[in-house]
N, C-alpha and C positions, 0 to 999 in steps of 0.2 A: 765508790768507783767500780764499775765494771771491770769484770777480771776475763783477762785474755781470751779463756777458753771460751767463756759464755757471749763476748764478742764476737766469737768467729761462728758462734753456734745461731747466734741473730744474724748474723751476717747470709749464712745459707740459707737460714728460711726465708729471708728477703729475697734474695736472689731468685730463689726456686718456684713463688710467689709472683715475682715480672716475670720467669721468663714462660711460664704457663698462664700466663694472661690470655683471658678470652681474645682478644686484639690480638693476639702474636707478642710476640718477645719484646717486653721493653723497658730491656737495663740502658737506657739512655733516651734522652730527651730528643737526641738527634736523631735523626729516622736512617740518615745515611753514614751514621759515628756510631757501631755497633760495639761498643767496648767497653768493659766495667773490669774493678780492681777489685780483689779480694786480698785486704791486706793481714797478715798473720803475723806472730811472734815466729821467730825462725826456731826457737826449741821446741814449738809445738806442730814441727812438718808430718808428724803423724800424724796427731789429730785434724792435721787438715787436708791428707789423704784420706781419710777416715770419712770426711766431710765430702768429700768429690765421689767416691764411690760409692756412697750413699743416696746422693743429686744422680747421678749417672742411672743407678737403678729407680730410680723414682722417673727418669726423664724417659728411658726404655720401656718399661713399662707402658707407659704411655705414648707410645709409637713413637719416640724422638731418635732420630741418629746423633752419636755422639763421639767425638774423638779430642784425646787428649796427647798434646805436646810436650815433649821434654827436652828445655833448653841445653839440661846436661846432656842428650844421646847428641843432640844438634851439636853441640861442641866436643865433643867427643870427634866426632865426625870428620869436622872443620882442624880439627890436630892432625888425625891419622892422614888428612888428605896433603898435609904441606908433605907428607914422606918421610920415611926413618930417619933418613940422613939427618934433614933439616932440624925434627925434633929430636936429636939426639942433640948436636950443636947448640940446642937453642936450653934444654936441660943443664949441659954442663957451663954454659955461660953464666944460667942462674945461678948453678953452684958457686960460681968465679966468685959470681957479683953478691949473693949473701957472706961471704967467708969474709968479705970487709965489713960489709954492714947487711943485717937483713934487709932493712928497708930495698936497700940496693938490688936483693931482686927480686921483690916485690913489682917495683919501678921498673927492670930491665921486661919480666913479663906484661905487665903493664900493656907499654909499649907495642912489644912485639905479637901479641893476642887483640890489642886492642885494634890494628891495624886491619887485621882478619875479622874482628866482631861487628865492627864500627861502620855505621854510614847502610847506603839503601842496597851496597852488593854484600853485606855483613851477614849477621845472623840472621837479620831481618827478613832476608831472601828466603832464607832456608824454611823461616817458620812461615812464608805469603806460600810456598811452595805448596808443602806440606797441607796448609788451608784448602788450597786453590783444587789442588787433587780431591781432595775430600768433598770441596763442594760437588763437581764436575762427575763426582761418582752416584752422590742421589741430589740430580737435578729437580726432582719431583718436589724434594724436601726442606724447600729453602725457609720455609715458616716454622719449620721442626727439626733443627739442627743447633748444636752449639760446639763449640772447641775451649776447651780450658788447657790455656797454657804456664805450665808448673818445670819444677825446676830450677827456678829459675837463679836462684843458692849459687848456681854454679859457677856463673858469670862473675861473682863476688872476688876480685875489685876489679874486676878487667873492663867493664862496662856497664853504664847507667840503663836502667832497665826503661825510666823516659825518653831513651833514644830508640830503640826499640818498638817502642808505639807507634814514636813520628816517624820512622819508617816504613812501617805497616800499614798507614793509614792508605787506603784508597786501595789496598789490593788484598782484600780478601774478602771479594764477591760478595761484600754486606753480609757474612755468616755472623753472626753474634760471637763474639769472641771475649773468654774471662779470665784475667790477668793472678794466677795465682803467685802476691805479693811477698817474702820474706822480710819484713821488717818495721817501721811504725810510721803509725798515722800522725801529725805532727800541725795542728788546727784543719782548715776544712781541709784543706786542697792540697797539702802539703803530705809528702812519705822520703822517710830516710831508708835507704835500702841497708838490710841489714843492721836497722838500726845504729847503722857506724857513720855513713857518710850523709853531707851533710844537705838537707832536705831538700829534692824538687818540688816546687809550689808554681809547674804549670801543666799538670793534669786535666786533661778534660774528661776523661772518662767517669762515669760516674763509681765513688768509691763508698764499698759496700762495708757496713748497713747505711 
């Protein structure tokens, strides 16, 4: 059985291999579905920054523009914006609601995070934004650009990270976009995020190696 590390290490060179194809970038069979997953062991989130900054310098090198997302600064973001107040309120509820049962606010943020993450004015905005800027800054560059978005640990358990995709889809200016995944591949099509919950198996993106 292949061991994790050496999975993720096949994994980049596959990647790095499409996305400098003579043709142009082609992590996907779909010419207008520019999206691929690189799914990881979540204890091995070094080694798989280790892995990006590596690709990143190999993609610069060779004239590529390249920018990377983090779902954590994004939700970060998305807290600090609801206001102290709110998130003060919303902290000591949780406190309320673990003091009887943890699960209880696990659930109570759940909820109340999920509200703010969820759906197409969600996270999802935040990361087409962020894209969308990036493209519009080197127009020139649209066959030599990619955005790897990581982080994404962060969201764990507030939100399914395949809802996220399907909100993305169609607004980010066909850049090549790659999904750095925390958790396991689970047959072809299928990923548990976090390896905790329990699998999505309607991925279209293609999932690397």
């Amino acid at each position: 059985m292949t061991s994790p590390k050496l999975q993720l290490a096949r994994a980049f060179d596959a990647l790095r291999k499409d996305l400098l194809s003579e043709d142009g970038p082609r992590i996907s069979t779909m010419r207008n579905y520019r999206f691929a997953i690189v799914p990881y062991a979540p204890e091995h989130e070094f080694e798989l920054r280790d892995h990006v900054q590596r690709t990143i310098g190999t993609l610069s090198a060779g004239g590529w523009v390249v920018k990377t997302v983090s779902l954590h600064a994004l939700l970060l973001q998305r807290i600090r914006g609801l206001g102290e107040g709110i998130v003060k309120r919303m902290i000591e509820a949780e406190r309320g609601a673990a003091k009887v049962a943890p699960e209880r606010g696990i659930n109570y943020l759940r909820t109340k995070l999920g509200a703010q993450l969820d759906g197409p004015d969600g996270i999802a905005a935040d990361v087409a934004r962020e894209i969308t800027t990036f493209a519009d800054a080197y127009p020139e560059m649209a066959e030599r650009m990619v955005v790897f978005v990581g982080r994404a640990g962060a969201l764990y358990p507030f939100f399914r990270v395949s809802s996220l995709l399907k909100h993305l889809d169609g607004r980010t200016r066909n850049v090549p976009v790659v999904l750095l995944y925390p958790g396991e591949r689970r047959g072809e099509a299928g990923l548990s995020f976090m390896g905790e919950l329990a699998p999505d198996r309607d991925y279209r993106p293609r999932i690397y190696p």
